[in-house]
C-alpha positions as CSV (number, residue, x, y, z in Angstrom):
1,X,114.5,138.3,24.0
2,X,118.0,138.2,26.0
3,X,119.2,140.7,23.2
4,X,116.6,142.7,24.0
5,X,118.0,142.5,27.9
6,X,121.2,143.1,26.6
7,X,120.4,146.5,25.0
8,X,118.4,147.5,27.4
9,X,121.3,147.1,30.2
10,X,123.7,148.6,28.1
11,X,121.4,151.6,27.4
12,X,120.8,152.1,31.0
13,X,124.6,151.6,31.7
14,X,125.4,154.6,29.1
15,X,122.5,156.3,30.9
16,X,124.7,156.2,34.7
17,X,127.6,157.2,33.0
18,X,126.5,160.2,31.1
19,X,124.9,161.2,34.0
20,X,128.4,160.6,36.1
21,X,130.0,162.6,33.7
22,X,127.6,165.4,33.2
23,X,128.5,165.9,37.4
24,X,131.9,165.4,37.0
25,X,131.3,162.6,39.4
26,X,134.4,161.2,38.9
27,X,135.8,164.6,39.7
28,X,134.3,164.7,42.5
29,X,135.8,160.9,43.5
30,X,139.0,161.9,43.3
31,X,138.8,164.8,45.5
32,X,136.9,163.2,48.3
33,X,140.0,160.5,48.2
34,X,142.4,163.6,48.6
35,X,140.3,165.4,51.2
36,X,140.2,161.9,53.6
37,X,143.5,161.4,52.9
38,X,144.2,165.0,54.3
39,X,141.9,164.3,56.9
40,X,144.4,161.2,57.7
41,X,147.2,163.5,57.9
42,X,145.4,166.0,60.1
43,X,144.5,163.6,63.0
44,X,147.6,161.9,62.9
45,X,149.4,165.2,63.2
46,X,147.2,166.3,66.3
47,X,148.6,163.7,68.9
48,X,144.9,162.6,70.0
49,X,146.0,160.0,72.0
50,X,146.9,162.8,74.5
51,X,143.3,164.4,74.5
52,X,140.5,163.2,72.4
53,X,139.6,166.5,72.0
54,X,142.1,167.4,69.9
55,X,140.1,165.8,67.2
56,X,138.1,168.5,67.0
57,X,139.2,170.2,63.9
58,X,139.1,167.3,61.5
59,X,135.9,165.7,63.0
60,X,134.1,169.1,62.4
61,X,136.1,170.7,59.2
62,X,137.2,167.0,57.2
63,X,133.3,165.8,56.6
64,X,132.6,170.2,55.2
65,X,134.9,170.1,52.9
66,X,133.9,167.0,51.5
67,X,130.2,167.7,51.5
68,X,131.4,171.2,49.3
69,X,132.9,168.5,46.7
70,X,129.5,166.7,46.5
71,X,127.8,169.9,46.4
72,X,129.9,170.7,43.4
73,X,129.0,167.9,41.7
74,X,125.4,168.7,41.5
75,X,125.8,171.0,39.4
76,X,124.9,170.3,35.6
77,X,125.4,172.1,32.8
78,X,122.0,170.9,30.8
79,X,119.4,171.9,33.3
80,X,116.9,172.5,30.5
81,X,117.4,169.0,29.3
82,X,117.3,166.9,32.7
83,X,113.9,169.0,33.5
84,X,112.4,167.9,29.9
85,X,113.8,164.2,30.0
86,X,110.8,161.9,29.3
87,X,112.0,160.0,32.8
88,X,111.9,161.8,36.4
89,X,115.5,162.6,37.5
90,X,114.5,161.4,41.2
91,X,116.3,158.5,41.4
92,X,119.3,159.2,39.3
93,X,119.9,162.0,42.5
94,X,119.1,159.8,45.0
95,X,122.0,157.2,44.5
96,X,123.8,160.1,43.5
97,X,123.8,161.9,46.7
98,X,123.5,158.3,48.7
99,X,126.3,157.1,47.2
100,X,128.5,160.3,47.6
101,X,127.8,160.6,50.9
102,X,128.1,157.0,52.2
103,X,132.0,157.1,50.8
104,X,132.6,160.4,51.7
105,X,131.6,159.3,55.6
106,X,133.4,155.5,55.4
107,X,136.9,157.5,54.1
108,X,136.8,160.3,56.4
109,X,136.0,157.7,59.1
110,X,139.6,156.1,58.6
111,X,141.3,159.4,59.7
112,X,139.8,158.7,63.3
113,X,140.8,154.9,64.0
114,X,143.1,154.0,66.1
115,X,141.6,153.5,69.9
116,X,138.4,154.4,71.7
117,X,137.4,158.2,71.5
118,X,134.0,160.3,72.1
119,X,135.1,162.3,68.3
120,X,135.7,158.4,66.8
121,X,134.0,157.3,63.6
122,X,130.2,157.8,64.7
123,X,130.8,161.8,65.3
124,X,132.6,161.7,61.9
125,X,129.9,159.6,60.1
126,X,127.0,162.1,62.1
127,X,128.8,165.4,60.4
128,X,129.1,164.0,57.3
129,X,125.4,163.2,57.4
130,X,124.3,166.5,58.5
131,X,126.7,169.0,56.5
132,X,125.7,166.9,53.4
133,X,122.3,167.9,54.1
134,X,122.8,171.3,54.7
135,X,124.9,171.4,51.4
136,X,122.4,170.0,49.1
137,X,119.4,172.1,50.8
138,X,121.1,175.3,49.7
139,X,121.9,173.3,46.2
140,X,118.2,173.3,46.0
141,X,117.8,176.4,46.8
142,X,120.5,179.2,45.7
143,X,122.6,176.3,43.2
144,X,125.2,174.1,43.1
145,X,127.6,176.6,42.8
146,X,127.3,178.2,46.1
147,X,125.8,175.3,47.6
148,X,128.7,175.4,50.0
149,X,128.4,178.4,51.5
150,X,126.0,177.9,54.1
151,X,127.3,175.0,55.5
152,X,130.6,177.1,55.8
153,X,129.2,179.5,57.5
154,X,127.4,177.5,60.2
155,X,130.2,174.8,60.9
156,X,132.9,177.7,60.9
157,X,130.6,179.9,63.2
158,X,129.4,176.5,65.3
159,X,133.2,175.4,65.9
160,X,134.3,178.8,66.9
161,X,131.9,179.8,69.3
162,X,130.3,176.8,70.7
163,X,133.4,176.8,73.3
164,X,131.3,179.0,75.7
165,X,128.2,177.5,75.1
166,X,128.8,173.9,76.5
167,X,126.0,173.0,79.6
168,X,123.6,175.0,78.5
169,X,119.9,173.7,77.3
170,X,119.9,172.5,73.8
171,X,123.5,173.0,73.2
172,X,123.8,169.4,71.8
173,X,121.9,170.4,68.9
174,X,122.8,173.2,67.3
175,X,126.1,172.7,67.9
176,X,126.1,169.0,66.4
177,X,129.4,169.5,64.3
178,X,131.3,169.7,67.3
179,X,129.4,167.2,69.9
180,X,131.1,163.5,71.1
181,X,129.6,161.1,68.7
182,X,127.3,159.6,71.5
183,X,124.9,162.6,71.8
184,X,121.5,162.0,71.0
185,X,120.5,165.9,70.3
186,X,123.6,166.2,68.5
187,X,122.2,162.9,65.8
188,X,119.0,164.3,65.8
189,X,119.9,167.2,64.6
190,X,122.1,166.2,61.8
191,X,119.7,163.7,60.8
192,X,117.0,166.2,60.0
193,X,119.7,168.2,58.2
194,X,120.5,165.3,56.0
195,X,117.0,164.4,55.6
196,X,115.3,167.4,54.7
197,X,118.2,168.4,52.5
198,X,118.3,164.8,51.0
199,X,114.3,165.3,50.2
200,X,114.9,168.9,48.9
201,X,117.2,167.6,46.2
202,X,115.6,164.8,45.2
203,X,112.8,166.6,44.3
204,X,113.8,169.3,42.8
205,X,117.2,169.3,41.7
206,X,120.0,171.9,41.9
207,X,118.6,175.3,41.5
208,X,119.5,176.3,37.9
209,X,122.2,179.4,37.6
210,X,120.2,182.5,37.4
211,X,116.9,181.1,38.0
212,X,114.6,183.5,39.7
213,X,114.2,182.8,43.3
C-alpha cells in the first residue's frame, strides 16, 4: 500500500513538472527575478523620498511587465493534448497563475520599501493583481502570445493621460494603475480585473494559435 502512495506521488510530481516545463515556467521565474530586480533599481534611482510621487513609473510599469512574463508562460505548445487529457486542466492553471502572480507581486513589492508612501507595497501588490487579470483575459481570448498587448495598451494609455483627469467622478477606477494604494475604487477595479481574467483562464485555457475566434 505505501508503494502504491509512493508511485502515485511521484507520478503526480512528474505530472507538475512536465506541466512547468511545457510553460517554460521556469523561464518565466527567472525573468520575473530580473524584472523586480529592475524594478529595485528604478525606484532607487527616482529619489522618492523627495516626492512619493515619483514612484509612479515603477508602481504602474514594474507589475506590466511582469504580468507579460506570466502571460508568456501560458502558452503551450500541445494544446490538442491538454484539451484531450483524461483530467480537466482547471487546477493545474489555477496554482499556475496563483502562484505566478503571488511572487510576481511579493518581488516587485521589495522595490517600494523603505518608509511610509501612498505608491508603497499595497498600490504595487493592487497592479499586479489587476494587470495579471487583464493579461490572462486576453490569453483567453486572442492567445498567449499576444496576451500582453492589451494590458500595454491600457496601463500605457492610463499613466499618460490620467494626469488631467484627477478629481473628477470615477477617476479612481479606471485609472487604478496609477492611484495611491489606499483607494477603494482603485482595488475594486483591479480586483474584478484579476478576477474575471483569473476565471476566464481557468476555464478555458489560452486561446490556441490560429483558433477561430
Amino acid at each position: 500500500m505505501t508503494e502504491l502512495f509512493v508511485r502515485y506521488d511521484r507520478s503526480r510530481a512528474d505530472g507538475l513538472l512536465l506541466y512547468a516545463r511545457s510553460r517554460t515556467v521556469p523561464r518565466a521565474l527567472v525573468v520575473l527575478v530580473a524584472t523586480a530586480g529592475l524594478a529595485v533599481w528604478a525606484a532607487h534611482g527616482l529619489d522618492a523620498y523627495v516626492d512619493p510621487e515619483r514612484r509612479v513609473p515603477v508602481v504602474a510599469l514594474a507589475p506590466l511587465f511582469a504580468a507579460a512574463v506570466i502571460g508568456s508562460s501560458l502558452h503551450t505548445a500541445s494544446d490538442e493534448l491538454d484539451r484531450t487529457a483524461a483530467r480537466p486542466w482547471w487546477l493545474q492553471r489555477l496554482v499556475h497563475l496563483s502562484a505566478l502572480t503571488a511572487l510576481a507581486a511579493a518581488l516587485l513589492s521589495v522595490s517600494v520599501l523603505g518608509h511610509a508612501s501612498v505608491f508603497g507595497p499595497p498600490a504595487m501588490i493592487r497592479n499586479m493583481l489587476g494587470s495579471a487579470g487583464l493579461t490572462t483575459a486576453a490569453a483567453a481570448l486572442l492567445g498567449a502570445r499576444l496576451s500582453w498587448l492589451p494590458a500595454f495598451g491600457y496601463v500605457s494609455a492610463v499613466y499618460l493621460g490620467s494626469a488631467g483627469a484627477r478629481g473628477l467622478v470615477g477617476t479612481a477606477v479606471w485609472a487604478w494603475p496609477v492611484q495611491p494604494g489606499g483607494e477603494r475604487g482603485a482595488w475594486a477595479a483591479a480586483l474584478a480585473a484579476f478576477a474575471v481574467g483569473g476565471a476566464l483562464y481557468v476555464v478555458r485555457g489560452a486561446r490556441a494559435e490560429g483558433a477561430p475566434a
